[in-house]
Each structure stands twice: as structure tokens, then as C-alpha cells.
N, C-alpha and C positions, 0 to 999 in steps of 0.2 A: 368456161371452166368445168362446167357439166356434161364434157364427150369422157369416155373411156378409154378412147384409143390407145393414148399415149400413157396410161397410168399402168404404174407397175407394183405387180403384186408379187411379195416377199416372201407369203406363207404356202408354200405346197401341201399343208397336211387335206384330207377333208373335213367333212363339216362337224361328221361325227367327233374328227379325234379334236379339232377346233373346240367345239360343244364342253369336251370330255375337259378340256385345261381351263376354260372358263369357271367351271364345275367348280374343281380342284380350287381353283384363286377365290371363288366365293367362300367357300368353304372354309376356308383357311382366313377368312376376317374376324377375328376373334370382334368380341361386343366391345371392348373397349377404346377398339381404332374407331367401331362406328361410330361409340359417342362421342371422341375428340374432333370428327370433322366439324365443321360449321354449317355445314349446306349438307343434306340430306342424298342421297344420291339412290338413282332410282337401275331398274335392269333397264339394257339399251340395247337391244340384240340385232343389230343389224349387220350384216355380210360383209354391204360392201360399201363402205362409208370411204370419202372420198379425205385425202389428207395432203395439200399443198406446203408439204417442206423445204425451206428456208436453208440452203449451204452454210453451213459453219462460216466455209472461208471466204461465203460472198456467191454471184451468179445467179442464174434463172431456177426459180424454184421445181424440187422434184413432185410427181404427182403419185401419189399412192393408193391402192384400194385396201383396204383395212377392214376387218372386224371388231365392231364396236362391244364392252364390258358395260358400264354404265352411262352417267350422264343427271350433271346436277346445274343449277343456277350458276355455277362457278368452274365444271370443269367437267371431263370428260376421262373417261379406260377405253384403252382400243390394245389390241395384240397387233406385233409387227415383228417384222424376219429380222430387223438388225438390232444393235444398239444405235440410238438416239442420243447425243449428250443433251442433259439438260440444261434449260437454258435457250436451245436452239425454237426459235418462232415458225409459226404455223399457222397456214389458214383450215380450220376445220368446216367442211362445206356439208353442212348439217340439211337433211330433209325434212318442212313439218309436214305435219300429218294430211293436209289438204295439199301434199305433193308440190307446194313450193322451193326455192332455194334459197338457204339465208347460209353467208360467209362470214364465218366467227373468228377473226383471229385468236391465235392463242399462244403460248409460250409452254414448252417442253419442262413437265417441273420430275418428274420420275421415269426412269426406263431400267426393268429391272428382268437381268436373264431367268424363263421359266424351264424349257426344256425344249429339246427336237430346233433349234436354232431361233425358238418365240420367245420376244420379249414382253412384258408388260408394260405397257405404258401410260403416265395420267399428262394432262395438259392442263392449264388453268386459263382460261376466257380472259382479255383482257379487260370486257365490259361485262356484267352480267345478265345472262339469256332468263325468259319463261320456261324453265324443260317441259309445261306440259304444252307447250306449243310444238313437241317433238315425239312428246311420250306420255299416252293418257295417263299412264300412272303416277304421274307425277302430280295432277290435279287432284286432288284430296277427295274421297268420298264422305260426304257430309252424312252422319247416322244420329238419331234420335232414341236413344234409351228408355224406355218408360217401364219402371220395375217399380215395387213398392219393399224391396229386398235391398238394405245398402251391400251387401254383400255380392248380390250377382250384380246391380251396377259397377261397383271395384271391378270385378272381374267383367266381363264384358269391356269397359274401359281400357283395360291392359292390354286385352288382346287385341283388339279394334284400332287401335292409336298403332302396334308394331304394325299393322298395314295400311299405315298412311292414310285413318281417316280421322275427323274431327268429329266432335262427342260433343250433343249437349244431352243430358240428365235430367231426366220429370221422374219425379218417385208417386204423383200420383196424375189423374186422369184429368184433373182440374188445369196442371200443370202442362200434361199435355199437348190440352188444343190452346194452350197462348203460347207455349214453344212453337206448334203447327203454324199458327196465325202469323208469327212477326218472321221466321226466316225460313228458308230453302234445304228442303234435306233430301238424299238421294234416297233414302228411306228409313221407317218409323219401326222401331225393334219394341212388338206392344205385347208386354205380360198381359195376359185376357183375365188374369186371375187377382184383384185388386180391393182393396175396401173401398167404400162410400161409393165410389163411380166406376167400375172392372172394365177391363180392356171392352168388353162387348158393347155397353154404352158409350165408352170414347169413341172406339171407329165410328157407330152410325154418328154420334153426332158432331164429328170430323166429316164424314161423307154428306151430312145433312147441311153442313158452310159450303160445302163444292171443293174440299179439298181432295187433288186429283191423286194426290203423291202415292207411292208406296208403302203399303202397311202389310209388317210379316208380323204376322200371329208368335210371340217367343214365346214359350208357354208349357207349363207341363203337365195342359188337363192333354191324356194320352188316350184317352179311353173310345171305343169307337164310337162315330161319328162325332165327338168333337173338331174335327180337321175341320170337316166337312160346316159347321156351325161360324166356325171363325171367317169361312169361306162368302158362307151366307152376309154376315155383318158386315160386309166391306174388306177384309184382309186380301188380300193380293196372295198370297202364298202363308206357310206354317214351316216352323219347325220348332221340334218337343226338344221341352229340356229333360237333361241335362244338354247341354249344346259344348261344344268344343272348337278346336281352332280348327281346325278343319270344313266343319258347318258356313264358321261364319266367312272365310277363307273363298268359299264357293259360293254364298252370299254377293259379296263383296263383285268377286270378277264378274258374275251373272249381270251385276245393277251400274256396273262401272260405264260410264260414257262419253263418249270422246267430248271436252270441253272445248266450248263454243268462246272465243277468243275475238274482241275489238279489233279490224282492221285497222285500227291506228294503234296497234301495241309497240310498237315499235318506234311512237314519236313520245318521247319520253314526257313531253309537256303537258302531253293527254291523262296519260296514266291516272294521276288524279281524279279527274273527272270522269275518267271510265269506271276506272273504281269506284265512287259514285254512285253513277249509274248501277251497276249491278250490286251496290249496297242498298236500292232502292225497291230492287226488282221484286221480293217478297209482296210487299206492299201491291205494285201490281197487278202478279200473281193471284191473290186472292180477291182481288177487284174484279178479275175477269174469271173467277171459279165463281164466286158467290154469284156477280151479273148472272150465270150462265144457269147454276142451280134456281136459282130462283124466276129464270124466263126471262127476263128483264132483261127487253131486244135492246130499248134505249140503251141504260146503262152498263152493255155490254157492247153496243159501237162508239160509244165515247169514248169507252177504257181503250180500245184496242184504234180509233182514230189518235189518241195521244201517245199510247205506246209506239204505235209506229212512225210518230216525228220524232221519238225521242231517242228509239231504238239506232234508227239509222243516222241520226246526230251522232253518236257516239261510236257508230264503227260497226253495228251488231244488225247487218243488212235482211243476214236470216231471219231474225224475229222481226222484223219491221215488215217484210216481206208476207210473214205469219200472219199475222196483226191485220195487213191489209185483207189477206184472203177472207178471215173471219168478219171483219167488216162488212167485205161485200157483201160476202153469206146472210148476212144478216139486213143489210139493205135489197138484197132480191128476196128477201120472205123466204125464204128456202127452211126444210122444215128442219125438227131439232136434229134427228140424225146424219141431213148431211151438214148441220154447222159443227157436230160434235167432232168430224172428222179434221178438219181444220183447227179446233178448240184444241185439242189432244195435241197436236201438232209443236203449236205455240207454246202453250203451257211446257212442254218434253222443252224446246229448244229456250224456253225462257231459263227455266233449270239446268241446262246444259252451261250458260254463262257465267265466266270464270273473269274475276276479278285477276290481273297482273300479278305474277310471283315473285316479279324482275327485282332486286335488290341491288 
């Protein structure tokens, strides 16, 4: 089902003027169709998605190449040269992102004329898919707020959530490193400017547990060489407030990474237990940051010989894989530098591990 030969393509315009009506139809989604769907739907911009439809009146189904709109847990926009009646069944032969092929049937629920002989079109999934198993944006960027301001938490919250990520909130530095310590964030959004404990003593002593993760300096000491100060403590990068959507916007895409998915996602009986599993993986995490900070060969080959029976129990080959190499490294005496390269590794691909979206 994955030759090209025989599929036939409806749409003559180019890419550009394609681009230009996709535009047009985002644009035109007022906010209140967003909130009535139920599933979230993400951009899905792919050219040439392949689409096996089903004859009304019955016979060998037709093969289509299509240009894909979105793509959620439940359904799918793609543009096509005809009308469609709804109703009409479908195989939609979806790509993930490690270049596999998975065949989604699905069922024709809208097809509505836009212009130049293009329709729009949505389908509904007869079962429901992982979209970030298709589309990184669909796996949620986990962000850690630390302000001692409830008003720039409010707002940072608002903007942060309309680009699909998930929010936990420390209003002080105490609060923090026990947000840091029990879960997984793609990165730590740290006011440096704080009472009792200021962003400058959380980093070091976030960096002083072995916590590997991303810390951006959010902050509005502006003056110079402050950057340069937050740089020194541990922070990974800066940006001054006031900050805007835009900032955090390019934030976001810069730290986004492809989520690292259970080879057994797809046997539903797992899910469970996978999930699990990467409900656990914080814990982990900081077993083999702290082991690592603090030299502690031993207890940095035990965490990482159990991570790796656990990891690949559960589908997650990459990090088991991780796991192993740090291991070695660590039983050939090899010195801190080259186990940190390995260390760095794991720790990335442990955090990469996305718990099932499948509903």
C-alpha cells in the first residue's frame, strides 16, 4: 500500500497557493469551534499523505495523495480535488516520525467546497491514535514556573497552556527544588529575583542534586552583566522581562523534542504499564543525576543496570540501550568526562519518554 505509482493526485495548484488556502481555513477558526471539539488538534503539514478510499457503490478502493491540515487523537483535515460524501470509509496511511507505517481506518465525517475545485476535508479514526506518535507537537511541553509574583504566574500560565504545554507553579525557591525532584519538565522558567531563597541559590542548589534539566533565567534584573551572572549559576539561557508570546513561543519550539514512545504502544493491554513506567521515570532520573553528582560509581551502576531491565521490559529500547552504555563506562573506570557523555545521553532520552495519549 506504500508505492505511489497508482495513486492519484486531485490537486494541481502548487505548494505555495496549497500553503495560501490552508492559511485562509486556519484563520478562519473562530475560538469557539476550538473549544467545542473534544480532542485537541494539532498543524499536520504533510504534502503527500496517502488516502485509500472506499467506492460509495462498492469495488476496489481508490488511492489518493493528499495534503494534510491537522491531526488529533480522533481525526484528521486533509484538502482534496473532489467532493467526498460523508460517511464514505477510508484507510488513512499515516507516517510516524521514525519513518514507520501505520493504517488508520477512518470514516468521512465533513467535506466542504473551499475554492479553485479544493475541498476540505475531516475524517474521524475509527479507533483512537497517539498523534504524537505522528506529530512532535502534539506531546506536550512540560514547563516549571517559579515566580513569587501571582500575577506573572496567571499570565505566563495563559500563554503557555495555548501552546500545548503543561504547567506546574512554585511561587517560591523552596518549592521549586521539590517540583524539580518528583517530575520531568522540559524546562524551569526561574525568576532569579525572589525572597528568602532568589532564583540564584535555587539553580546552584538544583545543579548541586545533579539536576541536568533546563533552567532559563525569566527575570527582569536587565542591567549589564546580569545575563552573564544567571549564566554563571547554572541557567542554560536568559530572557528579560517583560517577556511576551512571542519569546516564550520560540522558547518552546527551540526545547520541543521528538517524544520517545513504548514499542508496545500499540498493544493496548500494555499501555497501562507503560504508563507506569514513565510515571516512574522522575524517580529514576534523579537517582542517576545525584549517583552521578556526587561520584558514586556504585550507585550510579546499579541505577542504570536496573533502568536498563526495566526500560526494555517496557518497549523503551533507547534508554535501556543508554543505561547500558553508562554502565559499562562506568565498570571500565573510564574517567568522568567520558561517562558524562553517555550520562547526558540517557538522562535527554529518559526525558524524551511520553507516556500514551491514546483514548
Amino acid at each position: 500500500m506504500s508505492k505511489t505509482s497508482n495513486l492519484v493526485r486531485t490537486i494541481r495548484l502548487d505548494d505555495a497557493a496549497i500553503d495560501e488556502i490552508m492559511k485562509k481555513l486556519d484563520d478562519a477558526v473562530a475560538d469557539v469551534e476550538r473549544d467545542r471539539r473534544k480532542t485537541t488538534r494539532y498543524a499536520y503539514n504533510v504534502k503527500g499523505c496517502v488516502i485509500h478510499l472506499q467506492p460509495q457503490g462498492g469495488g476496489p478502493p481508490t488511492s489518493y495523495l493528499v495534503p494534510t491540515r491537522n491531526i488529533s487523537n480522533t481525526g484528521m483535515g486533509f484538502l482534496h480535488g473532489s467532493f467526498i460524501y460523508p460517511g464514505s470509509k477510508c484507510v488513512v496511511q499515516l507516517i510516524t516520525m521514525h519513518g514507520t507505517w501505520q493504517n488508520v481506518p477512518a470514516e468521512v465525517v465533513r467535506c466542504v467546497y473551499i475554492v479553485n475545485g479544493v475541498h476540505d476535508v475531516g475524517v474521524r479514526f475509527f479507533e483512537a491514535i497517539d498523534a504524537s506518535e505522528f506529530c512532535a507537537e502534539a506531546a506536550p511541553c512540560r514547563v516549571l514556573i517559579v515566580d513569587d509574583n501571582p500575577a506573572i504566574l496567571r499570565l505566563s500560565e495563559t500563554l503557555l497552556k495555548s501552546m500545548n504545554a503543561q504547567i506546574d507553579k512554585a511561587e517560591s525557591g523552596e518549592a521549586a527544588i521539590e517540583f524539580a525532584s518528583q517530575h520531568v519538565y522540559d524546562v524551569v522558567l526561574m525568576d532569579m529575583d525572589m525572597p528568602v531563597i532568589d532564583g540564584f541559590e535555587t539553580v546552584k542548589r538544583l545543579r548541586a542534586k545533579g539536576y541536568s534539566g533546563t533552567i532559563v533565567a525569566a527575570t527582569g534584573m536587565t542591567q549589564p552583566g546580569d545575563k552573564e551572572k544567571c549564566l554563571e549559576v547554572g541557567c542554560n539561557s536568559y530572557i528579560p522581562k517583560p517577556f511576551g508570546r512571542e519569546q516564550l513561543a520560540a522558547l518552546l519550539r527551540s526545547l520541543r523534542q521528538e517524544p520517545l514512545l513504548s514499542s508496545f504502544a500499540q498493544d493496548r493491554t500494555m499501555i497501562p504499564l507503560i504508563d507506569g513506567f514513565v510515571k516512574e521515570l522522575p524517580t529514576r532520573i534523579r537517582e542517576i543525576e545525584s549517583a552521578f553528582a556526587a561520584n558514586d560509581d556504585e550507585a550510579l551502576q546499579t541505577a542504570c543496570r536496573n533502568l536498563k531491565g526495566e526500560a526494555g521490559s517496557f518497549g523503551f529500547e533507547p534508554i535501556s540501550s543508554a543505561a547500558s552504555e553508562v554502565e559499562n563506562a562506568v565498570l571500565a573506570n573510564k574517567s568522568r568526562a567520558d561517562i558524562k557523555r553517555p550520562f547526558s545521553s540517557l538522562v535527554r532520552l529518559c526525558c524524551q519518554a511520553r507516556a500514551s495519549s491514546r483514548t
